[in-house]
C-alpha positions as CSV (number, residue, x, y, z in Angstrom):
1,X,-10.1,3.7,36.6
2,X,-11.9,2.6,33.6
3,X,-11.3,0.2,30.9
4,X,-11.5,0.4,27.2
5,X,-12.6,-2.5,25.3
6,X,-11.3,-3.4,22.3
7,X,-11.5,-5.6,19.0
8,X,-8.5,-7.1,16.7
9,X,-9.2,-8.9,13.7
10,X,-6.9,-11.6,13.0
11,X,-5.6,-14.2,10.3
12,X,-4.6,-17.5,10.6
13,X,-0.7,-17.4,9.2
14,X,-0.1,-20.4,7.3
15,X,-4.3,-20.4,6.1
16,X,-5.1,-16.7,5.4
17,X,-8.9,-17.8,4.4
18,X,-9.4,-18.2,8.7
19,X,-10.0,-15.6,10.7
20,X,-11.3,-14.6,13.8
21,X,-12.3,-11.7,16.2
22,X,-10.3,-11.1,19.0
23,X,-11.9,-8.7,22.2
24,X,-9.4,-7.2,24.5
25,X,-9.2,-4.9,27.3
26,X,-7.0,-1.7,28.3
27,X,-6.9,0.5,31.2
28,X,-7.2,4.0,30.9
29,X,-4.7,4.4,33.4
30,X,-1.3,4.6,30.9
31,X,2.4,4.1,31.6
32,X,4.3,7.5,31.2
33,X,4.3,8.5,27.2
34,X,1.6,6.0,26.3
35,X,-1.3,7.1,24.1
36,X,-4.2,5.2,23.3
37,X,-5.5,5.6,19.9
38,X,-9.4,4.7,18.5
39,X,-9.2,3.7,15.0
40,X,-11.5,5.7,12.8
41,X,-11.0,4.6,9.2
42,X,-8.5,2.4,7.5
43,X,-8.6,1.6,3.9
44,X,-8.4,-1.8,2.5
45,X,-6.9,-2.7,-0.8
46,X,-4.8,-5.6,-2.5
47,X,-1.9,-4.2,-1.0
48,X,-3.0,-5.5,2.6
49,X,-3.2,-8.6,1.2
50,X,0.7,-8.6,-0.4
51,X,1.3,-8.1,3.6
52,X,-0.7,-11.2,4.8
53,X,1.3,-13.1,2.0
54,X,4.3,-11.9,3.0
55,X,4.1,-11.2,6.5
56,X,6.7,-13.6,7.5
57,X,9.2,-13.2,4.9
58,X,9.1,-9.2,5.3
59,X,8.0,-9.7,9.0
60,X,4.7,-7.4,8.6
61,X,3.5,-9.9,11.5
62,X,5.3,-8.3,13.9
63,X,4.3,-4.7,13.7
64,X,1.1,-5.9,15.4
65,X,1.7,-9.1,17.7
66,X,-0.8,-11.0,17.4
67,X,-2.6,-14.6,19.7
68,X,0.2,-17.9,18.6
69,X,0.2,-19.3,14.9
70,X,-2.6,-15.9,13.7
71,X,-1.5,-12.8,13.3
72,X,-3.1,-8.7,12.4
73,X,-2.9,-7.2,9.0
74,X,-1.5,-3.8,8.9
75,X,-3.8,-1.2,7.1
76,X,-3.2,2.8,6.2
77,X,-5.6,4.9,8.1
78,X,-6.8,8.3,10.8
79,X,-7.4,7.6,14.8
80,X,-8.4,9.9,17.3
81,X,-6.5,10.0,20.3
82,X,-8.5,9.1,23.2
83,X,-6.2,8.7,26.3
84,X,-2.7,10.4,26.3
85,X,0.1,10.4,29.4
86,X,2.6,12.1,27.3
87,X,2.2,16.3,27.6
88,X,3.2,16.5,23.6
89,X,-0.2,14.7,22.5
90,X,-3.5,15.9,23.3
91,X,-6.7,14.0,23.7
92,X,-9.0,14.8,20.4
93,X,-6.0,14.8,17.8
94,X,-6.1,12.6,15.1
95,X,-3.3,11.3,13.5
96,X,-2.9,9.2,9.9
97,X,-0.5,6.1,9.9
98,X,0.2,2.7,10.0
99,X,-2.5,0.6,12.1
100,X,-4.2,-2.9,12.8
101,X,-7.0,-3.7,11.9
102,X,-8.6,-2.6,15.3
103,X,-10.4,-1.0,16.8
104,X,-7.4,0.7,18.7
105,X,-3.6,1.0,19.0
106,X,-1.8,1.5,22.1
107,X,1.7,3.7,21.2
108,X,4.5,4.4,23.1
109,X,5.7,8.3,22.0
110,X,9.0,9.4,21.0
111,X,10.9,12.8,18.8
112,X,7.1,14.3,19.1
113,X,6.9,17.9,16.9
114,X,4.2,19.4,15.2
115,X,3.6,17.4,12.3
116,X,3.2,14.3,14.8
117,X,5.3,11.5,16.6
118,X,7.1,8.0,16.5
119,X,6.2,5.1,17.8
120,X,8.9,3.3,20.5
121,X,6.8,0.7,21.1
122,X,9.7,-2.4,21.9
123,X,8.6,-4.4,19.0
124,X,8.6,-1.9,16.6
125,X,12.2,-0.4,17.1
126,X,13.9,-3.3,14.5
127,X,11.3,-2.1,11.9
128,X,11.5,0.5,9.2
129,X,10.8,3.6,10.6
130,X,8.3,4.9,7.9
131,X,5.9,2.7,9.0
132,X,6.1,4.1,12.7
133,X,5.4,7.9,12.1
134,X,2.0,9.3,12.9
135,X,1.3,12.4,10.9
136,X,-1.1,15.1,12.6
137,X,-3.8,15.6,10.3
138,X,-3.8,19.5,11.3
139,X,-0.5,20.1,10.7
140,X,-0.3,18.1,7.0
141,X,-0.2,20.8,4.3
142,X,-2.1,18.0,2.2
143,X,-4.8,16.9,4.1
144,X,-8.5,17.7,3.8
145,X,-11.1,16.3,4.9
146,X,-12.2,16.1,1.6
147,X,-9.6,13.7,0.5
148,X,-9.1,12.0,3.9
149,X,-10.6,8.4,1.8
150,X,-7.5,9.2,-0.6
151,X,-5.3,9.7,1.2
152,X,-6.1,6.3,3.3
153,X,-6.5,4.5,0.3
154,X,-3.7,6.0,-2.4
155,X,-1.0,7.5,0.0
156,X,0.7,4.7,1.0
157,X,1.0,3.1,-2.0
158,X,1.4,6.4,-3.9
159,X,4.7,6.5,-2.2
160,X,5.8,3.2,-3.2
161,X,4.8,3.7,-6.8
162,X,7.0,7.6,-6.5
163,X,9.7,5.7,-5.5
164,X,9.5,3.1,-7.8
165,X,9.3,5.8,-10.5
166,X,12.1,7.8,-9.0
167,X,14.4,4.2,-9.1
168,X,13.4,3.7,-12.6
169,X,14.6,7.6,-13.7
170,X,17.8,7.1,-11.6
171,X,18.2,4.3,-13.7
172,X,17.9,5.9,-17.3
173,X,14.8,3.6,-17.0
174,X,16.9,0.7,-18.1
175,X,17.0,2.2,-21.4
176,X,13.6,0.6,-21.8
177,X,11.5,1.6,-24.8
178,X,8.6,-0.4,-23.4
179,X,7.2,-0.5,-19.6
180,X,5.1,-2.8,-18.8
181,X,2.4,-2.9,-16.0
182,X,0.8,-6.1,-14.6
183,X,-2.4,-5.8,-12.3
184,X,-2.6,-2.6,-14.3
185,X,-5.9,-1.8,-12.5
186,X,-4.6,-2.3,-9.0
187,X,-4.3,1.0,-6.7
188,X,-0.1,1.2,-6.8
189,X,-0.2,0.4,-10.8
190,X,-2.4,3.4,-11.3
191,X,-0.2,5.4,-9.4
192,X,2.7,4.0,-10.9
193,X,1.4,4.8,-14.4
194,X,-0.1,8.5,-13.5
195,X,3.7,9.0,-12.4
196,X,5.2,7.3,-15.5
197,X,2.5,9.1,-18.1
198,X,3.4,12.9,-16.5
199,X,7.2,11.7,-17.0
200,X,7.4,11.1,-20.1
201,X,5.0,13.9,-21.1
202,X,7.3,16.5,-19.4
203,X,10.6,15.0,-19.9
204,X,9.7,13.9,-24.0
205,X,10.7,10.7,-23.2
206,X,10.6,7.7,-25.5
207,X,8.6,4.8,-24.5
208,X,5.7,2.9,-24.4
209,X,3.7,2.3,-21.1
210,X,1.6,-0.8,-21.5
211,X,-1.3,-1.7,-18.7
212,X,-1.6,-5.6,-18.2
213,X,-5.2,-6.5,-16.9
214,X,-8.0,-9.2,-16.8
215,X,-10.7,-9.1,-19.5
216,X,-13.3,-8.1,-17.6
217,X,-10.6,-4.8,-16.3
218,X,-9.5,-3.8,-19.9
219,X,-12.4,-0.9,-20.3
220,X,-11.9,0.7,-17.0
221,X,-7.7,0.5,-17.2
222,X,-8.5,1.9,-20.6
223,X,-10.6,4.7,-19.5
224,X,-7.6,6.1,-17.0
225,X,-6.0,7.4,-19.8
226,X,-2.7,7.2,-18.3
227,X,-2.0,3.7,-20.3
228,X,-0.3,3.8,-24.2
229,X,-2.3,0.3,-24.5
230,X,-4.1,-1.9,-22.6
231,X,-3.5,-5.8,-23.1
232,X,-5.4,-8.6,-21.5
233,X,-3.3,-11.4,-20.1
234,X,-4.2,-13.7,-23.2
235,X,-3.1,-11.3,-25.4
236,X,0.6,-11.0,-24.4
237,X,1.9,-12.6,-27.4
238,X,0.6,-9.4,-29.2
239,X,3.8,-7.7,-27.5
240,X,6.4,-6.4,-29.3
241,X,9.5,-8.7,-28.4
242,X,11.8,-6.4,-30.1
243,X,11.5,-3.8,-28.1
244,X,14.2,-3.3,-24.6
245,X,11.4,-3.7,-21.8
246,X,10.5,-3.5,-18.1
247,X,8.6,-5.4,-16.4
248,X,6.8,-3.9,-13.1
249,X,4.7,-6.5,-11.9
250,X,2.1,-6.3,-9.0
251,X,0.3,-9.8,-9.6
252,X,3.4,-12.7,-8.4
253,X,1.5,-14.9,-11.3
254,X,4.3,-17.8,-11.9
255,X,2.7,-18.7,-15.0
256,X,2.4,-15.0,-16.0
257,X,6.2,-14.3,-15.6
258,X,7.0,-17.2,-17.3
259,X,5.4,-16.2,-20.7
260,X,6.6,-12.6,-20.1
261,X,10.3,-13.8,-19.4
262,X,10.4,-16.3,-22.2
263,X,8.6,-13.7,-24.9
264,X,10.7,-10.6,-24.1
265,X,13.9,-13.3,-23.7
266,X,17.5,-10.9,-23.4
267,X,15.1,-7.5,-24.2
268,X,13.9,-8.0,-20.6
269,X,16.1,-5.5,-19.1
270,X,14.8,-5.2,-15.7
271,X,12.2,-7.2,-13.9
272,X,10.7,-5.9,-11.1
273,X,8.4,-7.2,-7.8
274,X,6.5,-5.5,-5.9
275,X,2.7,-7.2,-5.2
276,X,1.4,-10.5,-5.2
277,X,-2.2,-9.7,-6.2
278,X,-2.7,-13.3,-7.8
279,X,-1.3,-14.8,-4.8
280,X,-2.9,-18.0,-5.4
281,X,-0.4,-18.3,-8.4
282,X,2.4,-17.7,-7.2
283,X,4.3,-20.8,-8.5
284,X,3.6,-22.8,-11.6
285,X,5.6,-26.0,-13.1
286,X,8.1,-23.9,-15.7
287,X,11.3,-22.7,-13.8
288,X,11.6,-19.2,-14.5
289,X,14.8,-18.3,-16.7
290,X,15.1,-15.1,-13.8
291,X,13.8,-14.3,-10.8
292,X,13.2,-10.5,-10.8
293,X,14.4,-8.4,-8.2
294,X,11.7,-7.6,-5.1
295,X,11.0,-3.8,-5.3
296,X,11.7,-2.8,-1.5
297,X,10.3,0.4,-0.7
298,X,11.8,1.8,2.6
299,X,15.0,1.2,1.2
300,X,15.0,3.4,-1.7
301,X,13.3,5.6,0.8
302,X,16.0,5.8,2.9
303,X,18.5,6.4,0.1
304,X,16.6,9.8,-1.2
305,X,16.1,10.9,2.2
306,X,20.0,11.0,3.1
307,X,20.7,12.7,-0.4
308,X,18.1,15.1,-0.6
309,X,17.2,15.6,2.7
310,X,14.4,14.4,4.9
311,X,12.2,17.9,3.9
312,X,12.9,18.1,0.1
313,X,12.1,14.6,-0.2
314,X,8.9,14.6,1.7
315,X,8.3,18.3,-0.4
316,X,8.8,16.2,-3.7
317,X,6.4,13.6,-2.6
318,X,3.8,16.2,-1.7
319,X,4.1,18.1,-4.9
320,X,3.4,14.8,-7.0
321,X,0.8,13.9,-4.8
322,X,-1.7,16.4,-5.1
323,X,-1.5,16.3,-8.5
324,X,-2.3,13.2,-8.7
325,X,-5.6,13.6,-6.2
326,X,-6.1,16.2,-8.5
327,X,-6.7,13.8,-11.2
328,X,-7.6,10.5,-9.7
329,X,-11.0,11.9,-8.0
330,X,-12.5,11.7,-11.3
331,X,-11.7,8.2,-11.9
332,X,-12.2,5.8,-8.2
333,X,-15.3,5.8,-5.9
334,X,-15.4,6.0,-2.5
335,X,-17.3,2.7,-1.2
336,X,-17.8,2.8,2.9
337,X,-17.9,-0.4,4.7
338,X,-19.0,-0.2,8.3
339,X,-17.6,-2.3,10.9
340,X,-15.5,-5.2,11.8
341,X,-17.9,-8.1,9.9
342,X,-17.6,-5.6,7.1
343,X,-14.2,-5.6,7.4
344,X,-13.4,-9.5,7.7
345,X,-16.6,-9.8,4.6
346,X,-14.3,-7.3,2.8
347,X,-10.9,-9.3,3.4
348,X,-12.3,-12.4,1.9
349,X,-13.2,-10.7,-1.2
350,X,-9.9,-8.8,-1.7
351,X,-8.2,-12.3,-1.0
352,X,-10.7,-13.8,-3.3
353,X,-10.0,-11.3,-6.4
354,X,-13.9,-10.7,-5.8
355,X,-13.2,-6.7,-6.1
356,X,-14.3,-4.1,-9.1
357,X,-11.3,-1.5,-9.4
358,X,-13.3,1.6,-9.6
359,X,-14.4,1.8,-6.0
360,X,-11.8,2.6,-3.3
361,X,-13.0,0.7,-0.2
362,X,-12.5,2.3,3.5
363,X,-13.7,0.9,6.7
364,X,-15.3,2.6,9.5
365,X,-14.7,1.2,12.7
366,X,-16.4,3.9,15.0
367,X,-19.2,1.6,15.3
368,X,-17.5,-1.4,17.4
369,X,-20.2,-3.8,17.0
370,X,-19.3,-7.0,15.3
């Protein structure tokens, strides 16, 4: 018998800015159906940090229990199996999913097939199931190893911003002549827009798509080219309050709402929540004349997949997601951080907005040195 040692990273809860390393221990000896995963790469973007905020609220804590009052923040990523009991998994495969930030995942295997298996983990079961599939890299009709750092990074969130653009076009979007974008250079908001701008080209639709960003973000949002404008934050009184607008908004900024609500007044016809980039404003002395409605994913999910199927809706997905690889490699590079400090250095700076939009960041935890 051998064991495998092991490293969690972990946040405080209630004080995100704490952290600390955590070293465990697993036998290589498995219950029946258990697989024991190494973590390869994960990638980390502002995302992650929307679950630390709202961990508790949308229970993202539980996924990956975690030592009393810290919890571990879930991350998109590819691990190699390294010890399987289950006949249905094979030691060597790799598989892209939902994981801590680890060095390793112990899984429980259930409904395995060729294009990979669930997790039954106990915990898990009360969760939404998207988050427990593991795909088999060798059987994913878009994976290459060439695009294994965008996948990690954009697929994820790629799906959330499909869906998002899928709920706005079952909606006649709102019959909005103006979209607007806030954290316009985050990773879902260029999604969102790539998905928004090949919409309304191919569908002659009439509307405006309008990126929201920082100053020192206005060139590179600009330079996507998937934008109608790009407006700083201090220039949203240059909006056109006449028009019937939407609001998508990635950043949770109270203050930001606020003068978005109270400009765009009764022509705000949907307002909709989905990150909390600017999480350190997230509430601001102006009551807010609505509260938006929280954009939640799995849900919608869930919806397409019993009308169109569980196949034509993951077909549909694939289709728009290669085309938008397609286009995005020109625009985001890949930066590689190595290891766990790298990984807890690289937390602080997402959760400190210290982050330039053009790099995609993944982690490499193959090296298990601290």
């Amino acid at each position: 018998m051998a064991n495998v040692n092991t490293i969690d990273f972990t946040v405080k809860i209630n004080d995100l800015q704490e952290s600390k390393f955590v070293a465990k221990t697993y036998s290589d000896e498995l219950s029946s159906n258990q697989v024991l995963l190494e973590i390869e790469k994960i990638s980390f973007t502002s995302n992650n940090i929307t679950y630390g905020i709202v961990g508790e609220q949308m229970n993202y804590w539980n996924f990956f229990p975690a030592q009393h009052e810290y919890g571990i923040i879930p991350a998109w990523g590819f691990a190699k199996v390294i010890v399987s009991n289950h006949p249905g998994v094979q030691v060597g495969q790799r598989f892209y999913g939902y994981y801590p930030t680890s060095t390793h995942l112990l899984v429980t295997i259930d409904n395995v097939n060729s294009k990979g298996f669930m997790d039954k983990t106990k915990h898990r079961q009360a969760l939404p199931p998207i988050y427990n599939f593991y795909s088999n890299t060798e059987k994913d009709p878009t994976f290459t190893p060439e695009t294994e750092a965008l996948i990690a990074i954009f697929r994820p969130l790629f799906v959330t911003s499909f869906l998002i653009d899928d709920y706005l076009a079952d909606h006649n979007l709102y019959n909005a002549t103006q979209i607007l974008l806030t954290s316009a250079s985050s990773k879902t908001a260029q999604a969102l827009a790539f998905l928004l701008a090949n919409r309304k080209k191919e569908n002659a639709l009439n509307f405006n798509l309008l990126g929201l960003t920082s100053n020192k973000n206005v060139e590179f949002v600009e330079q996507l080219g998937w934008y109608d404008q790009t407006i700083s934050y201090d220039k949203i009184s240059h909006l056109d309050a006449t028009e019937k607008s939407v609001i998508i908004d990635f950043t949770g900024n109270h203050n930001l709402q606020f003068g978005l609500q109270m400009l765009l007044s009764d022509k705000l016809m949907y307002n909709c929540l989905v990150g909390l980039v600017d999480w350190q404003n997230l509430e601001g002395e102006n009551p807010l004349p609505q509260k938006g409605a929280f954009f939640f994913a799995p849900k919608h999910a869930e919806k397409r997949q019993k009308e169109w199927g569980a196949f034509r809706f993951q077909q549909k997905i694939e289709v728009a997601w290669l085309q938008f690889v397609d286009a995005t490699q020109s625009v985001i590079s890949i930066k590689e951080h190595i290891g766990m400090e790298r990984l807890k250095q690289l937390y602080l700076d997402m959760l400190n907005g210290k982050i330039d939009p053009k790099y995609g960041n993944i982690v490499n935890l193959k090296n298990k040195k601290l």
